[in-house]
C-alpha positions as CSV (number, residue, x, y, z in Angstrom):
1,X,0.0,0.0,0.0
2,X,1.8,3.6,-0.9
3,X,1.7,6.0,1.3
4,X,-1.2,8.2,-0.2
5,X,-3.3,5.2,-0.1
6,X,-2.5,4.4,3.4
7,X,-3.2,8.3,4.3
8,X,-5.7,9.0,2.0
9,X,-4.6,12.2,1.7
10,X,-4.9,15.3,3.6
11,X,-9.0,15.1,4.0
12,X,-8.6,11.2,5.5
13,X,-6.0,12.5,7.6
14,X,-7.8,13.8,10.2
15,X,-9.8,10.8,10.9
16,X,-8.9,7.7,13.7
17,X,-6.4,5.3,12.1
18,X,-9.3,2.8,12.4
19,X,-11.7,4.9,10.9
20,X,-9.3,5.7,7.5
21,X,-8.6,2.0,7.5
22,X,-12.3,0.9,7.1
23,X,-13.2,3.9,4.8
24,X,-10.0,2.8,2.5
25,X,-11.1,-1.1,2.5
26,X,-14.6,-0.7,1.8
27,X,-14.0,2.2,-0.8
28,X,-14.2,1.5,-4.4
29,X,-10.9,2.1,-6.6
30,X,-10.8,2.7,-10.3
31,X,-8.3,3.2,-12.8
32,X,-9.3,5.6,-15.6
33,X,-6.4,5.7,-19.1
34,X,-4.5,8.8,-20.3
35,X,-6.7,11.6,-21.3
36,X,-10.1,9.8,-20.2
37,X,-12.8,11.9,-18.7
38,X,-13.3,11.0,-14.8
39,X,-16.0,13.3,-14.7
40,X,-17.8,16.1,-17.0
41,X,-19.2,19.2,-16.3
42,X,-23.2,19.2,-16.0
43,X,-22.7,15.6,-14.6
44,X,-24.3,14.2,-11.2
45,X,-22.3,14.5,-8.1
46,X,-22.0,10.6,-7.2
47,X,-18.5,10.5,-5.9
48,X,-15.5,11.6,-3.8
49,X,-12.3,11.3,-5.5
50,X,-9.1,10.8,-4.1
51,X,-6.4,10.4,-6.4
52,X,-3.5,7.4,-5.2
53,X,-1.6,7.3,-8.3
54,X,-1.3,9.2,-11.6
55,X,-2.0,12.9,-12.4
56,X,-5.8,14.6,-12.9
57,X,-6.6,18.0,-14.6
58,X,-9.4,19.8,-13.5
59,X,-11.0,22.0,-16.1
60,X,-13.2,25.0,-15.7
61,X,-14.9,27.5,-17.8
62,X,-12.5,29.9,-16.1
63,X,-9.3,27.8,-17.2
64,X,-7.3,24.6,-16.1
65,X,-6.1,24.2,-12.5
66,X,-2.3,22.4,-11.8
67,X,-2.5,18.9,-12.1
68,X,-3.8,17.2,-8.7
69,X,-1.6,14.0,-8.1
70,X,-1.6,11.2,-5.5
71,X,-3.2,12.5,-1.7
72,X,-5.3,14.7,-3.7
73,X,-8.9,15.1,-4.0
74,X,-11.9,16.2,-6.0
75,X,-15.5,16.4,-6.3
76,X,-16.6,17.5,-2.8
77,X,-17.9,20.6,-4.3
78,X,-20.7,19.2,-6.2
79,X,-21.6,16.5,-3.2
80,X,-21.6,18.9,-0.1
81,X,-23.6,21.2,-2.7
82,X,-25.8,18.6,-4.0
83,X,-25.3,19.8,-7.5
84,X,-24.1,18.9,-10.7
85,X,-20.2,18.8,-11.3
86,X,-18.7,22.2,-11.9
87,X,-16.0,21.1,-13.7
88,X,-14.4,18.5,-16.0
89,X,-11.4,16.4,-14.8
90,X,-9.3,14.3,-17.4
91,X,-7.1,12.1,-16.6
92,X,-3.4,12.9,-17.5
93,X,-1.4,9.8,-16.9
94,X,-2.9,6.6,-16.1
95,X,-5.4,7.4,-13.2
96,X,-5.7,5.4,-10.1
97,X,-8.6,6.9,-7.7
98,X,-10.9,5.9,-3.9
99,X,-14.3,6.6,-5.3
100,X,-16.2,7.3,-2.2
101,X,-19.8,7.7,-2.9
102,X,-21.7,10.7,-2.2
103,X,-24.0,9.1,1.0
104,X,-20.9,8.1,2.2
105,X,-18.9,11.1,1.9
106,X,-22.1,13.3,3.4
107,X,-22.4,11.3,6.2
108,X,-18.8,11.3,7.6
109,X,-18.9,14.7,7.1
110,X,-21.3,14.8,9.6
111,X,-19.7,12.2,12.0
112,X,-16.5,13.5,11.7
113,X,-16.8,17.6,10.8
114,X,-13.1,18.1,11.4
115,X,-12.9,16.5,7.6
116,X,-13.6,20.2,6.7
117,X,-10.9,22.1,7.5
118,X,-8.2,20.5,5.4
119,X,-11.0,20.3,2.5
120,X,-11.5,24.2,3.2
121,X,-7.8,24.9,2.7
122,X,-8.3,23.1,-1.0
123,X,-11.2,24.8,-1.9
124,X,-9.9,28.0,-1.4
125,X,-6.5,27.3,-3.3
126,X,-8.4,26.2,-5.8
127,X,-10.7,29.2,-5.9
128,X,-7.3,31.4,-5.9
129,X,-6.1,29.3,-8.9
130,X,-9.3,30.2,-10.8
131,X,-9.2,33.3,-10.0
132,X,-8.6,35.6,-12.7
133,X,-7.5,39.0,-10.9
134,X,-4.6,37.2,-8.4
135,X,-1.4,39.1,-8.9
């Protein structure tokens, strides 16, 4: 097991060893091929991804973000708003990714709201990144 996967990542990181550890075995990994879509614009918000090997491009109407690699996450947006996905991610590399479903992710949320605060910290990078006026 790598270390990103053991971890997974900073939002995981937060929770009881034993907590990550059943979140991580019962999670459901995929594997997506150079320059396949993960997920599209418009789309509905099923899953949390968090990436444990290869390299993801998110892409928004405002521009592409830096490639997100292993420990890194995306898709919260669309499940905490209960929306459809904001933007498209592609895979850049060969894509390995913990697909955590959307009930899932809600709920630990909820049982576990210290989750947040390392998700905030992304969001807000990310909203920075986007952000067409930063100097």
């Amino acid at each position: 097991m790598t270390a990103p996967e053991a971890a997974g990542g900073p939002i995981l990181a937060v929770l009881k060893e034993k907590d990550r550890e059943e979140i991580l075995r019962d999670a459901r990994r995929r594997t997506f091929a150079p320059g396949e879509v993960v997920v599209r614009e418009g789309d509905s918000s099923l899953n949390l991804f968090i990436v444990l090997s290869g390299h993801a491009r998110l892409q928004h109407a405002e521009g592409a973000m830096p490639d997100m690699g292993p420990g890194t996450f995306f898709g919260e947006l669309g499940i905490i708003e209960q929306h459809p996905r904001t933007a498209t991610v592609v895979a850049v590399d060969e894509l390995t990714c913990l697909l955590l479903p959307a009930w899932e992710f809600r709920s630990l949320l909820d049982e576990h709201p210290e989750m947040a605060v390392p998700m905030l910290r992304v969001l807000i990078a990310r909203l920075h990144g986007l952000s067409p006026h930063e100097h």
